[in-house]
C-alpha positions as CSV (number, residue, x, y, z in Angstrom):
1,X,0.0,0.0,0.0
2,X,1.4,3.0,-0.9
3,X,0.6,5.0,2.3
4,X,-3.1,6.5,1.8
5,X,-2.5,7.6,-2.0
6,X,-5.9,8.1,-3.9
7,X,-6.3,5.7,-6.4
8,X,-7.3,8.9,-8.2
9,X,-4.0,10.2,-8.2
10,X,-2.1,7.6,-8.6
11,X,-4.3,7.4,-12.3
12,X,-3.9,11.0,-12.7
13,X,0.3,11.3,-12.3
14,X,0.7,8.1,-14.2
15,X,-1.5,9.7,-17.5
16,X,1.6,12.9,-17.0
17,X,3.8,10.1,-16.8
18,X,2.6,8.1,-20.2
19,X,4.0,10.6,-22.3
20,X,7.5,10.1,-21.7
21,X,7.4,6.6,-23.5
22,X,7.3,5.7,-26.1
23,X,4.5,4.8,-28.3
24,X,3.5,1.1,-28.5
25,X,3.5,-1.2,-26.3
26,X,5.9,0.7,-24.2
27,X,3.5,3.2,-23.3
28,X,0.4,0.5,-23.2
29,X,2.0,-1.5,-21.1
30,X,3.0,1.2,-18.5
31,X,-0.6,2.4,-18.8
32,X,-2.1,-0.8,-17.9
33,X,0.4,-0.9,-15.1
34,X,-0.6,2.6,-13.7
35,X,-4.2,1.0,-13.6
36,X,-3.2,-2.2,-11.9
37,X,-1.1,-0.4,-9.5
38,X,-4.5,2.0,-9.0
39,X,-6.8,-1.1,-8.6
40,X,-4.3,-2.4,-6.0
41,X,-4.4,0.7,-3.5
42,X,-7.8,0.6,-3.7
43,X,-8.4,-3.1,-2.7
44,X,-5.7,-2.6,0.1
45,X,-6.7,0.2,1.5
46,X,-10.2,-1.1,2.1
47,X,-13.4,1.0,3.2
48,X,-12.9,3.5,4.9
49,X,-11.7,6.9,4.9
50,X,-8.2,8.1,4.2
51,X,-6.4,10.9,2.7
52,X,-7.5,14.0,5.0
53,X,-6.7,17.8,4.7
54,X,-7.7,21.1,6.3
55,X,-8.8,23.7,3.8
56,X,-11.0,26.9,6.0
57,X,-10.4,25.4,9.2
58,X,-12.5,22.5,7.6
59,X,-11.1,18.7,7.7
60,X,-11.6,17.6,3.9
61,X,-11.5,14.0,2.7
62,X,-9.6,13.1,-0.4
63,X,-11.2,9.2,-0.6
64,X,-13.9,7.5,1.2
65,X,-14.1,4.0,0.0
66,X,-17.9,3.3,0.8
67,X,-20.0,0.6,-0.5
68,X,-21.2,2.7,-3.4
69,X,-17.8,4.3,-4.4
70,X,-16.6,0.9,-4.7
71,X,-18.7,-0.5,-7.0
72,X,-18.2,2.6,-9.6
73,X,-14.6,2.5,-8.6
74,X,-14.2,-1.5,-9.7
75,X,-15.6,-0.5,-12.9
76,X,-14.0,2.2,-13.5
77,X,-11.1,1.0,-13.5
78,X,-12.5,-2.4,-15.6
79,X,-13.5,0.2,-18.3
80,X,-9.7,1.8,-18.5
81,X,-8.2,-1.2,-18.8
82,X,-10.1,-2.4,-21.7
83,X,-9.8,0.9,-23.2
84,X,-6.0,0.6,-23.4
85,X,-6.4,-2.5,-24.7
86,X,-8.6,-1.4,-27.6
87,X,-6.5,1.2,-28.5
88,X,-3.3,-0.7,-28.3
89,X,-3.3,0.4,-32.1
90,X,-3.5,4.5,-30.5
91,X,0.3,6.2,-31.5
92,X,-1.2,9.4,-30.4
93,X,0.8,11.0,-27.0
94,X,-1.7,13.1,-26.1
95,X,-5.1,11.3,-26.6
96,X,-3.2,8.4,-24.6
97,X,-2.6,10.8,-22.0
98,X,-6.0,12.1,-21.9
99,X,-7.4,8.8,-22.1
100,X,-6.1,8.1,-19.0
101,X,-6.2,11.6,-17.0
102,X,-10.4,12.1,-17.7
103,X,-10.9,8.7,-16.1
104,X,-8.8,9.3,-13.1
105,X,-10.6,12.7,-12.5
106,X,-14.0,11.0,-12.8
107,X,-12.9,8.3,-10.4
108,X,-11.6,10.7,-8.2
109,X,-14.8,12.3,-8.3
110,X,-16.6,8.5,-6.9
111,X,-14.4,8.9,-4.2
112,X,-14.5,12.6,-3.3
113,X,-15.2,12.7,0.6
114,X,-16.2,16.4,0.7
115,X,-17.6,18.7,-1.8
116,X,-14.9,20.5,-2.3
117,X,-12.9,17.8,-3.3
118,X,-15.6,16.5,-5.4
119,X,-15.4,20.0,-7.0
120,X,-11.7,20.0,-7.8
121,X,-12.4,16.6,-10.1
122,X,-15.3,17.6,-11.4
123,X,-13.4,20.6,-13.3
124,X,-10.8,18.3,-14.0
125,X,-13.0,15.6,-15.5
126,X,-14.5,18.8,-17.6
127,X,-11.2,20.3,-18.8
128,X,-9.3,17.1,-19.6
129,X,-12.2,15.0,-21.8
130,X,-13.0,17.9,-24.1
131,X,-9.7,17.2,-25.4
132,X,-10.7,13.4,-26.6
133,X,-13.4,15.3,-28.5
134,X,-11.1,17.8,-30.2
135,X,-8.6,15.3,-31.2
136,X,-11.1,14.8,-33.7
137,X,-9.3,16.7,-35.6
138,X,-12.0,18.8,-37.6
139,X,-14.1,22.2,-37.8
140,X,-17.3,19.8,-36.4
141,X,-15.4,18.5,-33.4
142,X,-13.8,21.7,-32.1
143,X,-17.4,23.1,-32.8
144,X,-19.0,20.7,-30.5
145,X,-15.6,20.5,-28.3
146,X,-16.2,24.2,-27.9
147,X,-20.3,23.8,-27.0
148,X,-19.2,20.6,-24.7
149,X,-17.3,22.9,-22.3
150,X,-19.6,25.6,-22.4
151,X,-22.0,22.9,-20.5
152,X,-19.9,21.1,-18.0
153,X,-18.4,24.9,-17.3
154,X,-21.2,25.7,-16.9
155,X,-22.4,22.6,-14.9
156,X,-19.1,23.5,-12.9
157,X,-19.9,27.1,-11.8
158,X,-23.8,25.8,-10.4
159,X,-21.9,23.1,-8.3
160,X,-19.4,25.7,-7.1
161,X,-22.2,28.0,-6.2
162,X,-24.1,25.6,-4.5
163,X,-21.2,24.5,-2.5
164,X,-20.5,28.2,-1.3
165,X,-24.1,28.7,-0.6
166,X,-24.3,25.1,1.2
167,X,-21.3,26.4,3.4
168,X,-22.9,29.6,4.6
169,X,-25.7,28.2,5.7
170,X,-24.0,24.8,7.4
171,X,-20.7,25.8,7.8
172,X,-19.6,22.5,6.5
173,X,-18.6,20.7,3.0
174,X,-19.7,17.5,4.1
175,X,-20.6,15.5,1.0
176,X,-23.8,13.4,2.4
177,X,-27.4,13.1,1.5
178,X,-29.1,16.6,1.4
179,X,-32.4,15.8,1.8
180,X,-31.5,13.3,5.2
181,X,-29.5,16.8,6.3
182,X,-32.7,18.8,6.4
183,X,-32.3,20.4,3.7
184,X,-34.5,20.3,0.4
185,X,-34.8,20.8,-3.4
186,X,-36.3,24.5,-3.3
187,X,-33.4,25.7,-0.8
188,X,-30.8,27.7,-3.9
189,X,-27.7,25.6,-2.3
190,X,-29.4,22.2,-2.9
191,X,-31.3,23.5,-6.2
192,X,-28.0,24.7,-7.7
193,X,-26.0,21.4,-6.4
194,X,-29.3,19.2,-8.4
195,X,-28.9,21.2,-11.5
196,X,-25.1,20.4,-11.6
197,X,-25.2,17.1,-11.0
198,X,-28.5,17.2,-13.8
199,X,-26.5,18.9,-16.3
200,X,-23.6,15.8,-16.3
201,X,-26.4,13.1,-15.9
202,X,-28.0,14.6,-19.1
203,X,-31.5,15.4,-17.3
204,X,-33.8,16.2,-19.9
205,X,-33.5,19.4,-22.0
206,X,-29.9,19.4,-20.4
207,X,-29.0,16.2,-22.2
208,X,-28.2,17.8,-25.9
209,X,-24.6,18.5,-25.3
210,X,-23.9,13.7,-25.2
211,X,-25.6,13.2,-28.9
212,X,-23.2,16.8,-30.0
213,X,-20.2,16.4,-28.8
214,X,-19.7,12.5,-28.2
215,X,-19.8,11.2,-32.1
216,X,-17.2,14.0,-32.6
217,X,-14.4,12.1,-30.9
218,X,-12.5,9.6,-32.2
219,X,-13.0,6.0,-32.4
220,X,-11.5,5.3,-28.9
221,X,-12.3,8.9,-27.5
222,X,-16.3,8.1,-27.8
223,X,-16.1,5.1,-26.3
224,X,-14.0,6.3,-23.0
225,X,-16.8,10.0,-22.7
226,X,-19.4,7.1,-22.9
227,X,-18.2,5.3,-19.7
228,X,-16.9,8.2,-17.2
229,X,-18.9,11.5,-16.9
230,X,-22.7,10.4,-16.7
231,X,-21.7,7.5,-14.2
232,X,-19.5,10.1,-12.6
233,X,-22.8,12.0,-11.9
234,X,-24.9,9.0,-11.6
235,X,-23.1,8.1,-8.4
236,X,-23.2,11.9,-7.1
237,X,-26.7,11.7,-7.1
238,X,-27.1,8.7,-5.7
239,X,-25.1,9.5,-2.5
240,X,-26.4,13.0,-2.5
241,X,-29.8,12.4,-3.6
242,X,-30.8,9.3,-2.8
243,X,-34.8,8.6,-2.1
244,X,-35.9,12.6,-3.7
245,X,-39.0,11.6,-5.7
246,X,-38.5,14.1,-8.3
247,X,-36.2,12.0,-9.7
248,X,-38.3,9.1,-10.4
249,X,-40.4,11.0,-12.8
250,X,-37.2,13.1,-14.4
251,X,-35.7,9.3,-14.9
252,X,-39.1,8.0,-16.4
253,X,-39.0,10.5,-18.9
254,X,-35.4,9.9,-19.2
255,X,-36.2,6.3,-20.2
256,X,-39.0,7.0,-22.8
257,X,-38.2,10.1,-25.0
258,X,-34.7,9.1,-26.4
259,X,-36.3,5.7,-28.3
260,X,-38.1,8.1,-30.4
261,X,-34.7,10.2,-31.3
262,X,-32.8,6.8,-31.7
263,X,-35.3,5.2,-33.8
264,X,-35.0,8.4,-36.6
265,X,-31.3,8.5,-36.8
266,X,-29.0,7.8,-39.0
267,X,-25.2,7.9,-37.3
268,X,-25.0,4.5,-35.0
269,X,-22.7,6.0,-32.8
270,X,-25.4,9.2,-31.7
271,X,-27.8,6.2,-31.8
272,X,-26.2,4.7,-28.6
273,X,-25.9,8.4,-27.4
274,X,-29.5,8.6,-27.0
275,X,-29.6,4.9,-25.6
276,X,-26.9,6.0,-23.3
277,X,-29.4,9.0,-22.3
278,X,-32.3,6.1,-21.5
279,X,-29.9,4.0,-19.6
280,X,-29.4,6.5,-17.3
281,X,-32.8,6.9,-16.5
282,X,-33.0,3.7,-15.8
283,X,-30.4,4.3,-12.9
284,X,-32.3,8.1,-12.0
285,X,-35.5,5.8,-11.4
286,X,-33.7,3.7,-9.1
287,X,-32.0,6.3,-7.3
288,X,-35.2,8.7,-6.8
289,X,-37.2,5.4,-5.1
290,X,-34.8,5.1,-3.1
291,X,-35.0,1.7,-1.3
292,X,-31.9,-0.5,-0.6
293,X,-33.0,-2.6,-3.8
294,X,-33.6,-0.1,-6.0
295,X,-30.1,2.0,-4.8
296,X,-28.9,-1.7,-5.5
297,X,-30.3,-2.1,-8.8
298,X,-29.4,1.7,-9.7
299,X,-25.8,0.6,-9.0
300,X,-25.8,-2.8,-10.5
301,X,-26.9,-1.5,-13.7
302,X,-24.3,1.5,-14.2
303,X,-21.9,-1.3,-13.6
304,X,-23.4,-3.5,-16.2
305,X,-24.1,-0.9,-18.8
306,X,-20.8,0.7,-18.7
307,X,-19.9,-3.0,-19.8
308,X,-22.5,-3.7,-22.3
309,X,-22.7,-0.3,-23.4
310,X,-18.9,-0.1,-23.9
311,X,-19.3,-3.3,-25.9
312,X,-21.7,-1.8,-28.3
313,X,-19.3,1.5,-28.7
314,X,-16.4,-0.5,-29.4
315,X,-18.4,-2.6,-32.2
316,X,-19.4,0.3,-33.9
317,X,-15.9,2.2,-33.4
318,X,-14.4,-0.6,-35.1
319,X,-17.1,-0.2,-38.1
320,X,-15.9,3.5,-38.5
321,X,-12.0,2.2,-38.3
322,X,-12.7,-0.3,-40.8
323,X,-15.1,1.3,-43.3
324,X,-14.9,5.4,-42.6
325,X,-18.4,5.9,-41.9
326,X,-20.7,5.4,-39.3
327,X,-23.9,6.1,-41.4
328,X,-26.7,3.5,-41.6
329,X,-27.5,4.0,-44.7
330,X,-24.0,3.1,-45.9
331,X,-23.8,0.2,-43.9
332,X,-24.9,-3.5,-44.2
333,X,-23.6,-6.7,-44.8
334,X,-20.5,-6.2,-42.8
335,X,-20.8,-9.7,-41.0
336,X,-19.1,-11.3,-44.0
337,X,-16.2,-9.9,-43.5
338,X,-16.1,-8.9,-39.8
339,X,-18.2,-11.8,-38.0
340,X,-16.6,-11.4,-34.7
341,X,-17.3,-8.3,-34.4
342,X,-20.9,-8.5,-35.3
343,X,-20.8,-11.4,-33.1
344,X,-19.3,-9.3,-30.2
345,X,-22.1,-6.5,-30.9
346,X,-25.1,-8.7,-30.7
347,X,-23.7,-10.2,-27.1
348,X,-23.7,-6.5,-26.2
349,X,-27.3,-6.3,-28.2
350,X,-28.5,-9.1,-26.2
351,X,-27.2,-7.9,-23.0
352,X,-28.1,-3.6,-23.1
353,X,-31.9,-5.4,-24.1
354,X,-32.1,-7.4,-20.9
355,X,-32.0,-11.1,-22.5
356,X,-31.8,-14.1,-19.7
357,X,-28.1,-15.1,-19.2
358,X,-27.0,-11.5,-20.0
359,X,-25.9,-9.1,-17.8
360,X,-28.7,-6.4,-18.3
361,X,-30.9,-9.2,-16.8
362,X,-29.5,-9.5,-13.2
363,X,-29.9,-5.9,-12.6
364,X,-32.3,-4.1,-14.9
365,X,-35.0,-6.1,-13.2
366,X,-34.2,-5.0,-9.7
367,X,-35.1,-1.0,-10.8
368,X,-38.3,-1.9,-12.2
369,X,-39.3,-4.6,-9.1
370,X,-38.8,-1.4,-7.0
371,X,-40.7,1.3,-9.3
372,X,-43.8,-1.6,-8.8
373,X,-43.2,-1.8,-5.1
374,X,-43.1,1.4,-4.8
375,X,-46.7,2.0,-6.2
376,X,-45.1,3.7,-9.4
377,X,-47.6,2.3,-11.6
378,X,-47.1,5.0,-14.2
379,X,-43.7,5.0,-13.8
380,X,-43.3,1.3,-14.1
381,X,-45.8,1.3,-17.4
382,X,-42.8,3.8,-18.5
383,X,-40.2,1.3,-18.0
384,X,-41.4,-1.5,-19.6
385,X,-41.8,0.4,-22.8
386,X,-38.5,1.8,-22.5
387,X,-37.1,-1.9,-21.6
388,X,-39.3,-2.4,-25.3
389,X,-37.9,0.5,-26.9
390,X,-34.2,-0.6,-26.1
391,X,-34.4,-3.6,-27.8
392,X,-35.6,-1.7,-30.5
393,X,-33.4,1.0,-31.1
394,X,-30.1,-0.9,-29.7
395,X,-31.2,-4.3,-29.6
396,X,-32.0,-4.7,-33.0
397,X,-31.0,-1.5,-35.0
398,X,-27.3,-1.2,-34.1
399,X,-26.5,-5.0,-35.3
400,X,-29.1,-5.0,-37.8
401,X,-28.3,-2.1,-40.2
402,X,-24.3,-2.1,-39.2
403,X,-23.9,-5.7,-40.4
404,X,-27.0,-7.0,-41.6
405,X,-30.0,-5.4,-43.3
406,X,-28.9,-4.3,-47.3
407,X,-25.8,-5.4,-48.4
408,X,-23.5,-2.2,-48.7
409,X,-21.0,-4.2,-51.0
410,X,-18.2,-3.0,-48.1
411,X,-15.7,-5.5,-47.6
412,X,-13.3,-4.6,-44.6
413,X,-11.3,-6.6,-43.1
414,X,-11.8,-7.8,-39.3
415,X,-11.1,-5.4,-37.0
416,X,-7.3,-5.2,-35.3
417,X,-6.7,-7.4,-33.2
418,X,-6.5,-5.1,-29.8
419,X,-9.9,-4.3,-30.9
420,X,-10.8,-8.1,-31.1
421,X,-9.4,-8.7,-27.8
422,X,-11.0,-5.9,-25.7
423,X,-14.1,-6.7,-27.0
424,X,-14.3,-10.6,-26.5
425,X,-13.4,-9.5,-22.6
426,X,-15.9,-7.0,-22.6
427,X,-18.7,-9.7,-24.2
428,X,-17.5,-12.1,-21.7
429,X,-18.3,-9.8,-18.6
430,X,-21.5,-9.7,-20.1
431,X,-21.9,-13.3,-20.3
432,X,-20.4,-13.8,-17.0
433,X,-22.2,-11.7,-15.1
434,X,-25.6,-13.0,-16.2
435,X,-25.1,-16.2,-15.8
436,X,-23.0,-16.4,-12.5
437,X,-26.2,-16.6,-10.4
438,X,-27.4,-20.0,-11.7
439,X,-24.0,-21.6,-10.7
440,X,-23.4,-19.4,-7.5
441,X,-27.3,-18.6,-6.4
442,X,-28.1,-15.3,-5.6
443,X,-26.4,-15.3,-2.0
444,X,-23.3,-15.6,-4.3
445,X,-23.6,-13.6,-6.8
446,X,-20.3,-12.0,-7.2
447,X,-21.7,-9.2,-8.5
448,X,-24.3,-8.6,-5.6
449,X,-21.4,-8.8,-3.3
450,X,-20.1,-5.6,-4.9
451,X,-23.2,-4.1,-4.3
452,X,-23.6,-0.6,-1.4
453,X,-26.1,-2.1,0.4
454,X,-26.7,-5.4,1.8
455,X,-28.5,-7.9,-0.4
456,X,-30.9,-9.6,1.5
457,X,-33.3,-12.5,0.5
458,X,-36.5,-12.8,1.7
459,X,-38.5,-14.6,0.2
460,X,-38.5,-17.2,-2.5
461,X,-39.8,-14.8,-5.5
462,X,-37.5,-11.9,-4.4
463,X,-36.4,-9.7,-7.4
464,X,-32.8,-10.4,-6.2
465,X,-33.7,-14.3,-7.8
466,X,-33.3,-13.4,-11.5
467,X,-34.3,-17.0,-12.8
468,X,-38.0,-16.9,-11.4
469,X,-40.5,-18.1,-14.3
470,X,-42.6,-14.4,-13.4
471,X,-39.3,-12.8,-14.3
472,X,-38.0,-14.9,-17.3
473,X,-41.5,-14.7,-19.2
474,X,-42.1,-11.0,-18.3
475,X,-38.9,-10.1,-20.3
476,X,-39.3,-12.4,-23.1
477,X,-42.6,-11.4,-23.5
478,X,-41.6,-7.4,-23.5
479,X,-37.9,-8.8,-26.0
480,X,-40.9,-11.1,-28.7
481,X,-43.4,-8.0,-29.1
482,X,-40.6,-5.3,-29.1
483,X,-39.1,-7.7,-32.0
484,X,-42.3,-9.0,-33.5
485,X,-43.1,-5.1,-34.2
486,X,-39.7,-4.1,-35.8
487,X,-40.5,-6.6,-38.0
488,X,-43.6,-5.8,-39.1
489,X,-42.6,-2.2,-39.8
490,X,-39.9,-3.5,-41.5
491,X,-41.6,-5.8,-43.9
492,X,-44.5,-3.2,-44.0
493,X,-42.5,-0.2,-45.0
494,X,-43.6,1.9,-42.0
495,X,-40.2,1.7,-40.2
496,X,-37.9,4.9,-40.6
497,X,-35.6,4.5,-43.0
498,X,-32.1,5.3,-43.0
499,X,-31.4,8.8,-44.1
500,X,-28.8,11.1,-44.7
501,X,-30.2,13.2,-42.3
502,X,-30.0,15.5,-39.6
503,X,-32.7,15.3,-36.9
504,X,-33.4,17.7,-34.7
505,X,-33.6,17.7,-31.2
506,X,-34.2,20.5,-28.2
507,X,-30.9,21.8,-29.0
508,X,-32.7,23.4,-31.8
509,X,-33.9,26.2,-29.4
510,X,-30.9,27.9,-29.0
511,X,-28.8,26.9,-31.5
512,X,-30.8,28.5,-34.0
513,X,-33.1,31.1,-32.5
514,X,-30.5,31.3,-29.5
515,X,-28.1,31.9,-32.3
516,X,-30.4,34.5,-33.9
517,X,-31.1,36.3,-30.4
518,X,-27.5,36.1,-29.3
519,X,-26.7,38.0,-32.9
520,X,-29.2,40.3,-32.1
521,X,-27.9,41.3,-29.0
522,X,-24.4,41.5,-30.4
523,X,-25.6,43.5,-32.6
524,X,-27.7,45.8,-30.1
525,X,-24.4,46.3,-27.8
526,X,-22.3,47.1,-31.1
527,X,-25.1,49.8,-32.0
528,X,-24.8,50.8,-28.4
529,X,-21.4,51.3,-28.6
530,X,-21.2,53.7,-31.7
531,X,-23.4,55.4,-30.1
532,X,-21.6,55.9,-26.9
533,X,-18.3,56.3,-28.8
534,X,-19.9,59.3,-31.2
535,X,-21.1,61.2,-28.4
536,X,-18.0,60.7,-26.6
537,X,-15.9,61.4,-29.7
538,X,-18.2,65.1,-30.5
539,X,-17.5,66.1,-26.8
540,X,-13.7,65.0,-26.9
541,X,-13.2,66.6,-30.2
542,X,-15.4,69.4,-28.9
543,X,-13.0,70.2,-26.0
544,X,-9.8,69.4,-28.2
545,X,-10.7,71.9,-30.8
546,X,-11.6,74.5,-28.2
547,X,-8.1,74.1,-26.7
548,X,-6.8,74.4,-29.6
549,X,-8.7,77.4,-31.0
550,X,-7.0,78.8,-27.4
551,X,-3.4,77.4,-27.1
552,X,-2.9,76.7,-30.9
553,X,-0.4,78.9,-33.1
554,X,-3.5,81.2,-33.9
555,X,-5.0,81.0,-30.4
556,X,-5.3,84.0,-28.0
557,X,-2.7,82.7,-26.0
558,X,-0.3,82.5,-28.6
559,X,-0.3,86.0,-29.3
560,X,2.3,88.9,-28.0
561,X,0.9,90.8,-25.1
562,X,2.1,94.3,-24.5
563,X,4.6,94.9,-21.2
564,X,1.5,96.7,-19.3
565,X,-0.8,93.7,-19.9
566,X,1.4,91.3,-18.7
567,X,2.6,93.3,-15.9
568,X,-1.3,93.7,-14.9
569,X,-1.9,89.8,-15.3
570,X,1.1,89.4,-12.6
571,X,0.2,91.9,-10.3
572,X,-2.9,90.4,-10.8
573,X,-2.4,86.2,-10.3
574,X,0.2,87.5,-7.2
575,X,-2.8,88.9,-5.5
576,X,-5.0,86.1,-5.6
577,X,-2.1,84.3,-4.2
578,X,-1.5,86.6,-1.2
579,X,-5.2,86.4,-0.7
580,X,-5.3,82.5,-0.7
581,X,-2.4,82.5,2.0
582,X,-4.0,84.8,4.1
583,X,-7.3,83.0,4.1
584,X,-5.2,79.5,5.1
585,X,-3.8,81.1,7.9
């Protein structure tokens, strides 16, 4: 153990670090070791807290290993490993770097102890990944690089205002659950700390800036923004927010609107965007009922989907390695030439649409068990047609019109073998994990074990038994229909074809007539301006010419007096002077 080091930091100084090696497997292999070394100090230092600093007079806490930083620490530090070895191919210096820096800020956010500290990543994990969208290279990604950090900025500033208004009126930074504390949504500390958080989780009509900026990246950079910043700020809400109701309904919605954006578009990789947005409503829901099970299952998922939705990210990055384009409607027929990694993509398929022995399964199930205990009956209606729509959209669309559907006549070759590698670990997670409970039972369930709060069994038809006919029939009822009518609108004609299109989304309303009304302000403040500055300019030049008109080569006091006029002035000046002595003393 290496004292009480964050595993954060020891991320963070190794990414500095990568750059001084050279590229290949020098520098992968160094990267992988700086993660090893990172999962290490954080399995022997253990829960607990560790790491603590005055800043105020306060006593701040660099990492808390709790039950639920654990679980999104494991992961995250699962996901960097596999991203390494996916981009084993990467020469680039700086996106390595990057690639490993973002991730340690985010994982140093999941084990922030205080706000402040929680604040300092937060930035961090803002500043560093807009550089994995910029190393796209092009007009489009600095464009949506430069929008990107507008909104986590932005999402920056509320949390840093909420933290400073949260100390005034505690005195503290402590980084707990606001609403246990007292304290509630309408108070401006809490409101502003909810709206941060909401911006990063991509709450609706804050979510715009994931389908903008992410398909901008590169083919590894999308796939690492997909994994880090929304979990980041799943797990904030869930310790700071746990059990606030308002967030069932914002997660509902959360679940249900993106199938429709999904189902329209065209670039597979802002397809999983949007699926990424309905995931994490999946985990809001959880988090806004608020009961051990659901907290659970809100956990248990963002650790399976950073997995399965990885999987399906790294598919479809290796379609845009291979063929250049991402577009549906210049894809198809790619499985004769790359079967494994169509193979790979349906496992992920299978698993982000909740099939038995897939990972999406064990977990998914939990979230919805709870929204029904919970007497959400709206809510949970809202669920299972997301749980539908998922298939739909990523289920079935993502494998269907990448390697199936028309033939494209595109004949790439496999995808590198890095790529091959990272992804057959990836699919195996998926496997493993859904089927682990029918050989270990749920009391062993390796994946429960990680779990923040206890797992306890109650009864025989507990959701926590994932192999219970009632739960097995449910979903493959939900997986037949949700298949049964993609077909049928596909065979009818009535399903959206694949267009080279742009679709738009809420974003609309102030990228365009925010545009237009940010012009026109410009605008008014230039007008303003000239204004200001003529006015300024007459009375300027006003006084100027008058000067001159006196002290210029033709003004009066450029001409000759005579000896008795300046003798007069004198006797004159010297008076007022003896006058203005006398009146001092």
């Amino acid at each position: 153990m290496i004292g009480e080091l964050s595993p954060a930091l020891i991320v963070i100084i190794g990414s500095a670090l990568t750059v001084f090696f050279p590229g290949g497997w020098p520098r992968n292999i160094f990267s992988l070791a700086v993660i090893a070394l990172a999962g290490y100090q954080l399995h022997a230092l253990g829960l607990g807290e560790y790491g603590q600093y005055s800043l105020f007079g306060e006593t701040l806490t660099l990492t808390r290993i709790d039950g639920l930083a654990r679980i999104f620490a494991v992961i995250f530090l699962i996901a960097m490993a596999l991203n390494t070895v996916y981009g084993w191919w990467l020469r680039d210096a700086g996106q390595q770097a990057v690639s490993l820096a973002y991730p340690g800020a985010a994982l140093g956010g999941v084990l922030a102890g205080d706000l402040v500290t929680l604040f300092v990543f937060w930035e961090l994990a803002a500043i560093t990944s807009v550089f994995l969208i910029w190393a796209g290279n092009n007009e489009r990604s600095f464009g949506a690089g430069m929008r990107y950090l507008v909104w986590q900025i932005g999402s920056g500033v509320l949390l840093l205002a909420g933290i400073a208004l949260f100390y005034r009126s505690t005195g503290s930074f402590a980084f707990e659950n606001f609403i246990d504390g007292g304290m509630s949504l309408t108070d401006p500390a809490v409101l502003c700390i909810f709206i941060a958080f909401g911006i990063k989780s991509a709450f609706p009509l804050l979510h715009n800036w994931v389908q903008d900026a992410y398909p901008e990246s590169t083919v590894t950079g999308t796939i690492i923004l997909s994994v880090f910043t929304t979990k980041m700020a799943v797990a904030s809400i869930a310790r700071g927010f746990a059990g606030v109701e308002a967030l069932v309904y914002i997660g509902a919605v959360m679940t249900a609107f993106p199938i429709f954006f999904a189902v329209i578009e065209n670039d597979l990789r802002r397809v999983l965007t949007y699926s990424l947005n309905n995931q994490v409503g999946f985990m809001i829901v959880g988090i806004g009922i608020g009961t051990p099970m659901a907290l659970n299952g809100a956990a248990g998922y963002a650790f399976c989907n950073i997995l399965f939705e990885g999987l399906l990210f790294m598919a479809m990055g290796a379609v845009l390695y291979r063929t250049g384009t991402i577009k549906g409607s210049e894809l198809g027929g790619l499985y004769k030439t790359m079967p494994l990694t169509a193979f790979f993509c349906i496992i992920g398929a299978a698993s982000i649409s909740a099939f038995p022995l897939f990972s999406g399964f064990i977990t998914k199930g939990l979230i919805i068990s709870g929204a029904a205990e919970g007497h959400y009956f709206w809510v949970w209606m809202t669920l299972l047609f997301a749980a539908a729509g998922v298939f739909h959209h990523s289920g079935i669309k993502i494998p269907y019109f990448a390697f199936f559907a028309h033939d494209s006549g595109k004949r790439p070759d496999e995808a590198p073998l890095s790529m091959l590698i990272a992804m057959g670990i990836t699919a195996a997670l998926c496997v493993g994990i859904g089927v682990a409970q029918i050989f270990t039972g749920p009391e062993g369930d390796p994946l429960y074990a990680l779990m923040p709060f206890e797992v306890v069994i109650e009864k025989s038809y507990s959701p926590y038994i994932s192999y219970t006919a009632p739960h097995v029939l449910t979903q493959m009822q939900i997986l037949f229909f949700s298949g049964l009518a993609f077909a049928v609108l596909q065979k009818t004609g009535l399903y959206p074809p694949e267009l080279r299109s742009t679709n738009l989304d809420t974003d609309w309303f102030y990228r365009v007539p925010g545009r237009v009304a940010l012009l026109g302000i410009v605008g008014g403040v230039v007008a303003l301006w000239r204004a200001v500055w003529g006015v300024t300019k007459g009375l300027i030049g006003g006084a100027v010419s008058g000067l001159y008109h006196s002290h210029g080569p033709e003004g009066r006091m450029a001409r000759t007096w005579s000896v008795g006029y300046t003798a007069l002035f004198t006797a004159i000046v010297l008076g007022i002077a003896l006058i203005a002595v006398f009146s001092v003393r």
